[in-house]
N, C-alpha and C positions, 0 to 999 in steps of 0.2 A: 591813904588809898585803900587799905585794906578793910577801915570801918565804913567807907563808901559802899564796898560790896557787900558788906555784912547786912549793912541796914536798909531794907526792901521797902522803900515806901510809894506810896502812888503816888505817879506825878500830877493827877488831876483828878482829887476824890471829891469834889461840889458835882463835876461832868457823873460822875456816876452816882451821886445821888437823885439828881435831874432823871435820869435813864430810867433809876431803878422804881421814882414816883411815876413817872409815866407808863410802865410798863405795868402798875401797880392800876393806877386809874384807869387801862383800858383794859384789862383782865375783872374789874370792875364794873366796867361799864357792861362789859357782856354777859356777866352772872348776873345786872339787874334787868339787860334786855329776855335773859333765858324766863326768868323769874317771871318777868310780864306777859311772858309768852303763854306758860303755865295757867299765870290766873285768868288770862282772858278766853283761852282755850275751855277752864275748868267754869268758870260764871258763863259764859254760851254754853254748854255743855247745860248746864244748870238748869239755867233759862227755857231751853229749848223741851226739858224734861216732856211736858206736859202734849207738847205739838205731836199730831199723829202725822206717820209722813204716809206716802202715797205710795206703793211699791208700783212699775212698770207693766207688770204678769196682771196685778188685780186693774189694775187701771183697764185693759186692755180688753179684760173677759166681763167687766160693765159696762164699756163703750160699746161692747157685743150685743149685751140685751138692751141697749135704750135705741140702736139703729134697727128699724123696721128689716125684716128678711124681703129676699128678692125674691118676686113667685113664678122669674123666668129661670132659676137655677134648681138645677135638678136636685 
């Protein structure tokens, strides 16, 4: 009775090998989606270097000079 309680063993140590790979492979899985996230973010990032973008304010003050003025407005 007495070496019963001494000696502490798991009743189901396979159950928590199973647990502790799974918890392993999807701790995994989300450090190679972070990862993906990264290089695809950084290669567009990349890519895109070269592209001039179009800011709103300028867009706005050349749509100005290509529309004819109105020569009924004061």
């Amino acid at each position: 009775m007495v070496q019963s309680i001494l000696l502490d063993a798991a009743p189901d140590p396979v159950g928590i090998g199973a647990l502790l790979a799974v918890v392993l492979l999807v701790i995994g899985f989300i450090v190679l989606l972070a990862v993906g996230l990264v290089l695809f973010l950084w290669y567009r990032k990349r890519s895109l270097r070269g592209v001039e973008m179009i800011r709103p304010d300028a867009s706005s003050a050349s749509a100005q000079h290509a529309q004819p003025s109105n020569p009924n407005q004061p």
